[in-house]
LOMAR-423469 format. One record per residue (C-alpha): residue number from 1; x, y, z. Coordinates in steps of 0.05 Angstrom, whole numbers, plus 5000, padded with zeros to 4 digits. Layout:
# residues N
 pos east north   up
 NUM    X     Y    Z
...
# end
This chain:
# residues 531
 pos east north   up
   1 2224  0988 7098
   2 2216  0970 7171
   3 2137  0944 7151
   4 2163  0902 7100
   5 2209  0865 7146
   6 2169  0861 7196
   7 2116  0830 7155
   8 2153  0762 7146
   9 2163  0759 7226
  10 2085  0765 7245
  11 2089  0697 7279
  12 2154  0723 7325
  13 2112  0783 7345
  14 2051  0755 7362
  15 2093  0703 7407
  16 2126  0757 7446
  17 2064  0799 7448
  18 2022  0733 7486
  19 2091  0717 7525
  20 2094  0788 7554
  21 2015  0779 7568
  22 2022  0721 7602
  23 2087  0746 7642
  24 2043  0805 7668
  25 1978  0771 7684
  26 2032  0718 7728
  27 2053  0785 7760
  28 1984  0814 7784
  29 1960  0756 7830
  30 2023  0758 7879
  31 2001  0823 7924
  32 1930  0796 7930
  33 1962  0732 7961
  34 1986  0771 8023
  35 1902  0792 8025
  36 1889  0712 8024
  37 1946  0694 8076
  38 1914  0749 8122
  39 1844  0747 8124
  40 1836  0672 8107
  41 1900  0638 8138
  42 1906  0679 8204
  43 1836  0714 8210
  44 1801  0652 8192
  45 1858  0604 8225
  46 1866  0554 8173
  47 1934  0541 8178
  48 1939  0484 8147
  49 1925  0525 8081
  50 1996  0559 8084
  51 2027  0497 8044
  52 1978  0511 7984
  53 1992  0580 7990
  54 2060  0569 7985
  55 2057  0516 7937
  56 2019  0571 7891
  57 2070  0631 7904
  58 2128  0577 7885
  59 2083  0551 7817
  60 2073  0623 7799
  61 2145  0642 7808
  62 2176  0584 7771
  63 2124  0602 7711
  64 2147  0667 7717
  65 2216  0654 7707
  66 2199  0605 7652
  67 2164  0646 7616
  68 2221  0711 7618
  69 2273  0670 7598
  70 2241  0645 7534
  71 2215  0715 7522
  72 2287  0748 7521
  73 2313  0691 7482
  74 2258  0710 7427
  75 2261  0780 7437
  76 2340  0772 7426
  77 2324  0722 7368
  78 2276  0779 7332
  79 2327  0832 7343
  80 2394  0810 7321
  81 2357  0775 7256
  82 2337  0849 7249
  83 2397  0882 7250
  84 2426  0839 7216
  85 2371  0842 7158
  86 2378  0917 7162
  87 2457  0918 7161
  88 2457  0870 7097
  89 2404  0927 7060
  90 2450  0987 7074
  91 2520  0948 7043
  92 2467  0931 6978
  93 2445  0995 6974
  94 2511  1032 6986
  95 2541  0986 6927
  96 2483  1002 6886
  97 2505  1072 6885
  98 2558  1095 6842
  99 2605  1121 6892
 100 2609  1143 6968
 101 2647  1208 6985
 102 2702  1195 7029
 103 2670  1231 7088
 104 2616  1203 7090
 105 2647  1128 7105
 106 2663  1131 7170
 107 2587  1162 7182
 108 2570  1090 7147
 109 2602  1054 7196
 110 2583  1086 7256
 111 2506  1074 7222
 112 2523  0998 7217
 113 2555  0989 7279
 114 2514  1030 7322
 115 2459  1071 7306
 116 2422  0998 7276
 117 2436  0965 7341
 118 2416  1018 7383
 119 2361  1025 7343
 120 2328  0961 7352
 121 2343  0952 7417
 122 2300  1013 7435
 123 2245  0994 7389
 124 2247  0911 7427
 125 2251  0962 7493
 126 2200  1012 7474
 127 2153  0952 7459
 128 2160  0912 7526
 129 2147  0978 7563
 130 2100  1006 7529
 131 2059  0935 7524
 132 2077  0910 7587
 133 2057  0968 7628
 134 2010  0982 7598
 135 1977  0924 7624
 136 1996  0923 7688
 137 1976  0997 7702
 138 1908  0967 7671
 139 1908  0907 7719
 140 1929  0948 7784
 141 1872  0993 7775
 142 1816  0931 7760
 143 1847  0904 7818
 144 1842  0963 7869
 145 1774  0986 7839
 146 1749  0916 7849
 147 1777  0917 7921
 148 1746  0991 7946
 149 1724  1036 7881
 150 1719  1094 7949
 151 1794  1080 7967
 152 1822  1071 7898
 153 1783  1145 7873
 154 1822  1184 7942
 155 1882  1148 7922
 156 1899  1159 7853
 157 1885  1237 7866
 158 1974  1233 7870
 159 1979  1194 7808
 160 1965  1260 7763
 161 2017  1299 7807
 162 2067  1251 7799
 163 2064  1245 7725
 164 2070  1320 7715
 165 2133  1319 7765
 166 2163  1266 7725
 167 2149  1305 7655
 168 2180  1361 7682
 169 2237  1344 7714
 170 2256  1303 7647
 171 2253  1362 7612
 172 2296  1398 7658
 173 2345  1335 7659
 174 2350  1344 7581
 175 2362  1409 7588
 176 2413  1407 7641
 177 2443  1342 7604
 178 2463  1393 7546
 179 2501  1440 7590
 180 2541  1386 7614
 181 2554  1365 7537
 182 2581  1437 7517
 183 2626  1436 7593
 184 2655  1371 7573
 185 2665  1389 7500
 186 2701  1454 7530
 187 2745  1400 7565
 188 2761  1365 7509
 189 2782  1435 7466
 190 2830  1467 7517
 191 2865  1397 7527
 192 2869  1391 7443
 193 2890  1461 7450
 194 2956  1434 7495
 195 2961  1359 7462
 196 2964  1403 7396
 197 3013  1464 7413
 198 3061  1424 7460
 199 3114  1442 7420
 200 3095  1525 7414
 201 3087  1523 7487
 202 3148  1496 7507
 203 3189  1550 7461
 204 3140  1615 7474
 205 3126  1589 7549
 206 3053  1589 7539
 207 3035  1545 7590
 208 3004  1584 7635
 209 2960  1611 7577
 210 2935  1550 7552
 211 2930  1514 7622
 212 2886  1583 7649
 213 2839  1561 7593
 214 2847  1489 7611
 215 2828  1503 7682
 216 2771  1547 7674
 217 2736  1496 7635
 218 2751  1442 7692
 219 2729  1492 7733
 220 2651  1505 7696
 221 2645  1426 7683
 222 2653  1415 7765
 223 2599  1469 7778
 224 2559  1440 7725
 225 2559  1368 7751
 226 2544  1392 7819
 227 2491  1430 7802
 228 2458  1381 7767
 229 2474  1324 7824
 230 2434  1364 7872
 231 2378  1373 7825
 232 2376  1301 7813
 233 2378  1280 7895
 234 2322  1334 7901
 235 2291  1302 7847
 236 2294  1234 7876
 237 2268  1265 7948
 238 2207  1298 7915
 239 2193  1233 7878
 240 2202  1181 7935
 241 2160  1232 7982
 242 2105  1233 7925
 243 2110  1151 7922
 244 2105  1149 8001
 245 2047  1192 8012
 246 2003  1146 7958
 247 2022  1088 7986
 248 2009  1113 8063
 249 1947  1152 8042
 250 1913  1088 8040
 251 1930  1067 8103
 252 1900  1119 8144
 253 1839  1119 8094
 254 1832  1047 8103
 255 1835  1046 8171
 256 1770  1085 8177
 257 1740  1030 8117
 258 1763  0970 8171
 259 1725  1004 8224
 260 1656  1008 8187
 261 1668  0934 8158
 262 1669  0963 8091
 263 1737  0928 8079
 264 1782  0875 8112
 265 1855  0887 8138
 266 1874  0834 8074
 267 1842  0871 8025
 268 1872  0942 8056
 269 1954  0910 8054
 270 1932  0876 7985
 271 1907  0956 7965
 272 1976  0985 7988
 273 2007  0947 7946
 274 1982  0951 7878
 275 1977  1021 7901
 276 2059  1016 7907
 277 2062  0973 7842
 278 2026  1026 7798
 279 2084  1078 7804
 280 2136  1045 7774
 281 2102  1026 7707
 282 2080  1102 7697
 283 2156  1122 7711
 284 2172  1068 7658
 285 2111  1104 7605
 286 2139  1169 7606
 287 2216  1150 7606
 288 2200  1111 7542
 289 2181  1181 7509
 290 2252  1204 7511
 291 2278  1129 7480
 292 2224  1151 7419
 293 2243  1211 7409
 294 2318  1190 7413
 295 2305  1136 7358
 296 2270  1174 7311
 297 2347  1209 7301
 298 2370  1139 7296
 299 2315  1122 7244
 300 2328  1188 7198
 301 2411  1171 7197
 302 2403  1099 7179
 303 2337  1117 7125
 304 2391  1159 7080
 305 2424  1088 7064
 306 2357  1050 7050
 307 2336  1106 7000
 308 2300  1059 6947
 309 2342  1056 6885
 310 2302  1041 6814
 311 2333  0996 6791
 312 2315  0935 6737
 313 2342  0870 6737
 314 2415  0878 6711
 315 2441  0836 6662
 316 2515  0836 6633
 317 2519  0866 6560
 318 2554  0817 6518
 319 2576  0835 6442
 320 2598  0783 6398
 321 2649  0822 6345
 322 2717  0813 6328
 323 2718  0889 6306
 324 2697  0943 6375
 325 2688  1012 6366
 326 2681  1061 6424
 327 2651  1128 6404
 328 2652  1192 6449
 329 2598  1253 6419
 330 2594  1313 6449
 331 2620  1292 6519
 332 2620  1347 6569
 333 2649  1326 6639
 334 2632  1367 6703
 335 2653  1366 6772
 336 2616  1416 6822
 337 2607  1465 6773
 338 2678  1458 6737
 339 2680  1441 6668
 340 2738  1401 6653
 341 2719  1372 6581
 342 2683  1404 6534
 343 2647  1382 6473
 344 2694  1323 6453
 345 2679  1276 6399
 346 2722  1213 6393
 347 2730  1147 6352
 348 2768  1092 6376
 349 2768  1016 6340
 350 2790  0950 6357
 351 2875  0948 6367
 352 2882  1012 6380
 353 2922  1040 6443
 354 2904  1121 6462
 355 2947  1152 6519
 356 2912  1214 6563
 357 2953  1264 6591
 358 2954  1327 6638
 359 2967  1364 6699
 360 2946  1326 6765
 361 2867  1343 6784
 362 2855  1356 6707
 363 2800  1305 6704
 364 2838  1245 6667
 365 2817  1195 6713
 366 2748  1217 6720
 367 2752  1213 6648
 368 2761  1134 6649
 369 2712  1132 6696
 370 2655  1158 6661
 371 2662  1108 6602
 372 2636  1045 6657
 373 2590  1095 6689
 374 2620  1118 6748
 375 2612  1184 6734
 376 2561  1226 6705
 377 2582  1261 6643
 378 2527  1300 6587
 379 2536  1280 6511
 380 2528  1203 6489
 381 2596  1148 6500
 382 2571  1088 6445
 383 2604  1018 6451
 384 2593  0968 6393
 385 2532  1012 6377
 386 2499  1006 6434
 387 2491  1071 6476
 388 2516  1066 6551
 389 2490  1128 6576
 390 2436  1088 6619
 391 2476  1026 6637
 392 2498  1013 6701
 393 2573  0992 6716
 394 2552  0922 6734
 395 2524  0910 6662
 396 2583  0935 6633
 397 2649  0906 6674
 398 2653  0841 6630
 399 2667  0889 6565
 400 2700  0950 6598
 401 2744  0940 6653
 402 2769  0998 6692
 403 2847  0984 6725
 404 2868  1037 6778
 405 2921  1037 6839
 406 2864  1059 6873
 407 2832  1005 6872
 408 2855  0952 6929
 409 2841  0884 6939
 410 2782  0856 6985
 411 2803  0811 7039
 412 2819  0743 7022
 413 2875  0708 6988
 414 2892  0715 6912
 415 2842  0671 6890
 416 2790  0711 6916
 417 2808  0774 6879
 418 2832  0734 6809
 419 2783  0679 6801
 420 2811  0613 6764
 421 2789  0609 6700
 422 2817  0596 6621
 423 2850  0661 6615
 424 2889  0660 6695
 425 2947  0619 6673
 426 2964  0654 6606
 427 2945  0721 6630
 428 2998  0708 6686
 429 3047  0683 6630
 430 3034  0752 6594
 431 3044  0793 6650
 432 3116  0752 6674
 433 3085  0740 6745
 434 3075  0661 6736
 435 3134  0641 6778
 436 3113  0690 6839
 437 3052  0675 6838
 438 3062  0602 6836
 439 3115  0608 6898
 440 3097  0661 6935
 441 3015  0647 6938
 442 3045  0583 6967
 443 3078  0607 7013
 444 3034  0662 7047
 445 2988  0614 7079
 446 2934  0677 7066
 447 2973  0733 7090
 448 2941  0805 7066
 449 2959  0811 6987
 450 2994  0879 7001
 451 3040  0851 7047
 452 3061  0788 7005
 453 3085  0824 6938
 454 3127  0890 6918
 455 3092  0945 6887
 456 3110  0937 6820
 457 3080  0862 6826
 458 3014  0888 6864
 459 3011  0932 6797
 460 3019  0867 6754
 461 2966  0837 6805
 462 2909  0892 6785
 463 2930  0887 6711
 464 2915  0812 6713
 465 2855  0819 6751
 466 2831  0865 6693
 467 2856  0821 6640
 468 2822  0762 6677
 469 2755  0781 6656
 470 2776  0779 6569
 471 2752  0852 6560
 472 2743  0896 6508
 473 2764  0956 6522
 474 2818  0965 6577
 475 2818  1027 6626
 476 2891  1033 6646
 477 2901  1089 6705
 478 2958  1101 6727
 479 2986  1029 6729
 480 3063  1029 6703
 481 3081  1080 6752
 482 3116  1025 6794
 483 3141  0982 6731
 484 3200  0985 6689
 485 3195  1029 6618
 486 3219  0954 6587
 487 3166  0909 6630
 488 3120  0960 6616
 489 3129  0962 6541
 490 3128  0884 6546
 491 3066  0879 6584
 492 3029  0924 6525
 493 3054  0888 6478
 494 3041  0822 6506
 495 2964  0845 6518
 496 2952  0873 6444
 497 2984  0799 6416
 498 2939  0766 6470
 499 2884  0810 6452
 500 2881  0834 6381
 501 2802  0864 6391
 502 2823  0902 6451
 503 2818  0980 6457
 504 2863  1002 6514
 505 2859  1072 6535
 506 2911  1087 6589
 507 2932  1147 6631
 508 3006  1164 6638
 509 3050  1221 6658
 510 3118  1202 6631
 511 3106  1144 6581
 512 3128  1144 6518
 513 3124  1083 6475
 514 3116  1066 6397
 515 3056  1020 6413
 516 3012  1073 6432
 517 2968  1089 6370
 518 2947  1168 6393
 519 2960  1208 6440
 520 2911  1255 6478
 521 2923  1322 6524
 522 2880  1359 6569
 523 2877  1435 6556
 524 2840  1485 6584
 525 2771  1440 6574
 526 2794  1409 6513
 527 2828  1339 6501
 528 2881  1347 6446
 529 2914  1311 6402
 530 2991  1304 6411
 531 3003  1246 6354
# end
């Protein structure tokens, strides 16, 4: 996934890639200018030179800052087109699947929010480190090879200590990081513990109880972070004493150089300080391990949302008949091992309205569902002939339209959730919502669609929004629980006059009407007939 978008932004890589070249090449000749200033400017005393030298140091400088500030602007460019390429990928994939659990949304948007960011910004980090120096650990050592090969050889001998002192001590750091995590997390459950039980404590006097625990914990966190302060000043001491005795190791050793004219006092100060400069992109190398290892976690939780999903082109299915059948053969439905229909075989035709009944959790709405495909079911559900066992939900939703309180409205105003079309006006008509909508759209210069109507209109609202689409065959959940018995009977009336084709299949506890054609029950696994 991440090859294929990087793919179309070669061109913005190889840019960055020559601008971070060209930032450290600037970087490497400003040590060796203090090598020029000495043995050239005051050993040779040609003042006059220290204009020019100046004039260079500025030119280099100014280039330098030049050339960061259009490399963060295109590294920033590159990696907020990234994220958000990557953030419009998860949303389509999460709507190509048929349904996300509940707890598993607000993982979503802790993936979109922050685990893409974060991890893009480590890979645009990871790649300026790692590239950057990279290069100038490769130009400091051309540099103090080229200066004294004897030197630079004596030198380095540190550089191998201090990269094993840094390895180590970041692995002690991690592990010392995750006793601090379980101290604060101990924290964090003896205060719930008192935020939670205020009440209890106050009537059984449990204070000191709970607050012992409380304390204790503050208690281990404080030795914790002490601990771990001194490790990291100790840490700091054995680093900067490393650091110092490389860079004054060639000053004693060079002195010796100076004496037998083997090297000037330029090139020994020039030495020192690529010497100096070399420390700090190693540090950098093995501190980018860590940001690696830390974003292949944020890699794995964002790659369960860019799963590839097969999926063809989708088309809508479109059936021309002014006579639809719906047939249901041996439909089992399932949930986690629970069989809540078994073996059913149904026939329903064009004008006919079928009520489901049952006890709450009984599987009637999961029922509706599985007829557009939003849940999986075993047996065959026919429409019109054709078999819908394979179709997804977005082929189907012109034909079968699935109503639910459940279902909410996206943000927006009412036009954005009930689309102007032919059918709007009279649909409104049928439903007896006309005159509110008319007025009260008008008047709620956009406010939120749950705030501007009563329940019993919102109700109305989702019917319409069905109805809006001329379907087929009408999923009704739940959705006169808010409405009169008589608007209710006049709304399924006014849809079967409207829409003499239409098979509406609707799910009610306590509705009882003479327009409903037959009458279903769940039982024990079976769905029978009551009419």
């Amino acid at each position: 996934m991440l090859k294929d978008i990087l793919k179309g932004r070669v061109a913005s890589i190889v840019a960055i890639t020559l601008l971070i070249v060209i930032e450290v090449i600037l970087s490497m000749p400003i040590p060796y200018i203090s090598k020029y200033l000495i043995d050239v400017v005051i050993g040779l005393k040609k003042y006059e030179l220290v204009g020019i030298v100046f004039l260079v140091l500025f030119i280099i400088l100014l280039l330098q800052l030049l050339i960061g500030n259009i490399l963060v602007r295109k590294v920033a460019r590159l990696e907020t087109n990234l994220i958000t390429e990557y953030r419009k990928r998860i949303v389509k994939t999460i709507v190509a699947k048929r349904e996300v659990q509940e707890e598993n949304k607000s993982n979503i948007q802790e993936v979109l929010l922050n685990d893409v960011e974060s991890f893009f910004s480590n890979i645009s980090e990871s790649f300026y480190i790692i590239l950057s120096n990279t290069l100038k650990i490769m130009g400091c050592l051309v540099i103090i090879f080229y200066i004294n090969y004897k030197l630079a050889v004596m030198s380095l001998i540190l550089v191998p200590l201090y990269v094993a002192w840094t390895i180590y001590v970041s692995q002690k750091l991690k592990q010392m990081t995750y006793t601090v995590k379980e101290s604060r997390e101990g924290i964090i459950r003896t205060t719930n513990n008192i935020l939670n039980n205020l009440l209890l404590i106050k009537l059984y006097d449990l204070f000191d109880t709970t607050y012992h625990s409380y304390k204790k914990s503050l208690v281990s966190n404080a030795d914790v972070l002490k601990k771990i302060r001194s490790y990291m000043n100790f840490i700091s001491i054995v680093s900067n004493l490393i650091i110092t005795l490389a860079t004054i190791l060639p000053l004693f050793l060079g002195v010796g150089l100076i004496a037998k004219s083997l090297m000037s006092l330029g090139d020994l100060i020039a030495f020192n300080a690529y010497i100096g400069m070399l420390f700090s992109p190693v540090t950098s190398l093995i501190s980018v391990i860590t940001t690696l290892k830390l974003n292949s976690v944020y890699k794995e939780r964002i790659s369960q949302y860019l799963l590839p999903i097969k999926k063809d082109k989708i088309g809508k299915l479109s059936f021309h008949t002014n006579c639809n059948t719906l047939e249901i053969s041996n439909y089992t439905l399932s949930i986690n091992g629970r069989v809540l229909l078994k073996n059913v075989n149904l026939n329903f035709t064009s004008g006919m309205v079928i009520k489901i009944e049952g006890e709450n959790g009984c599987g009637k709405s999961l029922f509706l569902k599985s007829i557009i495909n939003l849940v999986n079911y075993s047996g065959d559900i026919v429409f019109n002939d054709v078999s819908l066992k394979n179709k997804y939900t977005e082929e189907l939703n012109d034909e079968i339209v699935y109503v639910s309180n459940t279902l909410n409205f996206v943000d927006g105003d009412l036009f954005d959730n009930i689309p102007m079309n032919k059918n709007t006006n009279r649909i409104f008509e049928l439903l007896d919502i006309k005159k509110i909508f008319t007025t009260r759209v008008l008047n709620s210069n956009s406010a939120p669609i749950l705030d501007t109507f009563s329940s019993g209109e919102i109700q109305k609202l989702k019917i319409a929004r069905g109805l809006n689409r001329a379907p087929k065959v009408l999923l009704l959940d739940e959705m006169f629980s808010h409405i009169t018995k008589k608007d209710s009977d006049r709304i399924l009336a006014n849809i079967i006059n409207e829409f003499p084709n239409i098979i509406i299949i609707l799910v009610e506890h306590h509705y009882e009407s003479n327009l409903v054609s037959q009458s279903y029950k769940f039982d024990s696994g079976n769905l029978i007939k009551t009419e």
